[in-house]
C-alpha positions, 0 to 999 in steps of 0.5 A: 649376386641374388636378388629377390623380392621378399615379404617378410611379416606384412612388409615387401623388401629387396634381398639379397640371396646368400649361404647357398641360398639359405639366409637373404639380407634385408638391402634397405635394412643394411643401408640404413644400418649404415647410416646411408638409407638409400631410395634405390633400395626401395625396391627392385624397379628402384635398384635397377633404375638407379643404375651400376653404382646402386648394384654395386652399393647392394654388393658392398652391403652384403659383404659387410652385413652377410653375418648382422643376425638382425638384418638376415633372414633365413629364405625359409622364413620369407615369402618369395615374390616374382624379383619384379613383381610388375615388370614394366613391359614382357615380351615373350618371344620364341627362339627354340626350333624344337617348340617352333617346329613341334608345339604347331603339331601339338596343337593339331594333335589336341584338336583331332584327340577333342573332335574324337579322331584318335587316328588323325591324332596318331598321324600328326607330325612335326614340322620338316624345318622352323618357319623362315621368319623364325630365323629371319628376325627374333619372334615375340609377342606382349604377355600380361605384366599384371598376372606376374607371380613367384616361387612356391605360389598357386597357379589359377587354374582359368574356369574356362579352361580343361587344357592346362599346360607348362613352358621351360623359359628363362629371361633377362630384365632390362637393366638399361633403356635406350633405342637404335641399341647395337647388338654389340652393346646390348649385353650392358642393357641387361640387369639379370637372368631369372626363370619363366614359367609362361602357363598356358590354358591351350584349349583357349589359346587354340581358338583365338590363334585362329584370329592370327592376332597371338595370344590373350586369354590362352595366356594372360589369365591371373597368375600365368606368368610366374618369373623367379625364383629370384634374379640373378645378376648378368656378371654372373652368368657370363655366358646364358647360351649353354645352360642346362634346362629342364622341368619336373612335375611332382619330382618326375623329370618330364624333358630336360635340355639346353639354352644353346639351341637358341635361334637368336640371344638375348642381345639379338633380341634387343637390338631388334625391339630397339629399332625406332622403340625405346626400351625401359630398364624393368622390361623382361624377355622371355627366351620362349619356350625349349625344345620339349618344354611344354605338354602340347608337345610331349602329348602330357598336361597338367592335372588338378595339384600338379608341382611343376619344377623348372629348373635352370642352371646358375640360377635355381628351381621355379615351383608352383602348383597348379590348382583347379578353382572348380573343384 
């Protein structure tokens, strides 16, 4: 199933996406239809908190209601929004040893192209192997689940920045909290799968990686985060760990590959943030960024009005644009 957060008119509404993606039902609308108005329909925080029988209830609905002209609405008519447009934690890990290996390499390249010496940018290679920890223990760090946006919507170019950049990411939402989670529990913690575009101002996330705290305004800029273009629900995708993956920016296919490079899954990642830490349904995790899924390592950023496409299979195409704000 497809789920979205919508706005239509000046209301923000739970959908469900239908008709090769063409119409999305109005959940709330079909609930109240029935005569059931139901506060787990409120919203996608609401339906994820209520639990299996709440999703189970917005299934029943759309089989009932996919052909009520007065509960559907044609996708192209509505404003798409990130599924949860505030996550209540993101962590962004990295887990893919092509970027582990060859975005440090990017970095270098970057700074020896801006410091003027094209030769010692010529001469940067990649690491032989990934860090241990990396294979170790799943990596992440915490993003800014306030700057979340969605398909179809601008991305702020930050004014201190002139180096703009994409990541090719997928994630899950948490559907089920808890702590001390097994990681052969952990996939009946996971609501959904949607896709992750972690943009990135790398001029700025070069200088503050030097203080070995992560990143923050590299990051965590006002509509960096864009996650969608909707949900889609973790029975339907039975296994993430061989999805096609890839991006185009203004219809040109810049790197494609695949989630069954993944160091650790999903489920590795919950087991692990769960010792001793209780998660809360509503979180999303990040997969970091594919091999090849970013400028920094292709040596290609992104220039004033650039579409970026990211796509995943079995769940859909994230498009935003990108927009300097000081021209």
């Amino acid at each position: 199933m497809k789920l979205a957060t919508y706005r239509n008119g000046g209301a923000v509404r739970l959908g469900a996406v239908h008709d090769g993606d063409a119409r999305i039902l109005d959940v709330a609308a079909a609930a109240s239809r029935d005569g059931m108005p139901d506060a787990a329909f409120a919203s996608m925080l609401a339906l994820i908190d209520a639990g299996p029988s709440a999703l189970d209830g917005a299934r029943a609905l759309l089989a009932r209601h996919a052909d009520d002209g007065d509960l559907n609405s044609t996708l192209a008519s509505v404003k798409l929004l990130s599924p949860v447009p505030e996550p209540r934690q993101i962590r962004d890990f990295s887990v893919f040893p092509g970027h582990i290996r060859q975005a440090p390499a990017g970095m270098q390249r970057l700074l020896a192209r801006q410091r003027g010496d094209n030769a010692a940018a010529a001469a940067v290679m990649p690491a032989a192997d990934v860090p241990p920890v990396y294979r170790a223990q799943p990596i992440y760090y915490k993003a800014n689940r306030f700057s979340v946006i969605g398909t179809e919507e601008v991305v702020r170019w930050p004014r201190y920045s002139q180096v703009m950049d994409f990541e090719l990411e997928f994630g899950v939402f948490i559907g089920r909290g808890g702590a001390d989670i097994a990681r052969g529990a952990a996939r009946q913690h996971i609501f959904g799968f949607a896709i992750f575009n972690d943009f990135s101002a790398r001029d700025a996330q070069f200088v503050e990686m030097q203080g070995m705290l992560g990143p923050c305004k590299g990051k965590d800029f006002d509509t960096g985060n864009a996650i969608g273009p909707w949900l889609v629900t973790a029975d339907e995708i039975a296994d993430p760990y061989g999805l096609a993956m890839s991006v185009r920016v203004n219809g040109e296919t810049w790197a494609s590959g695949t989630s069954a490079d993944m160091l650790h899954g999903f489920e590795d990642m919950i087991a692990f943030v769960s010792r001793d830490e209780t998660l809360r349904a509503g979180e999303f995790f990040g997969s970091g960024t594919m091999g090849n899924g970013c400028g920094l390592e292709l040596d290609r950023f992104l220039k004033h009005g650039d579409i970026v496409e990211l796509e995943v299979e079995r769940i859909g195409v994230l498009r935003n644009t990108v927009v300097r704000q000081d021209v």
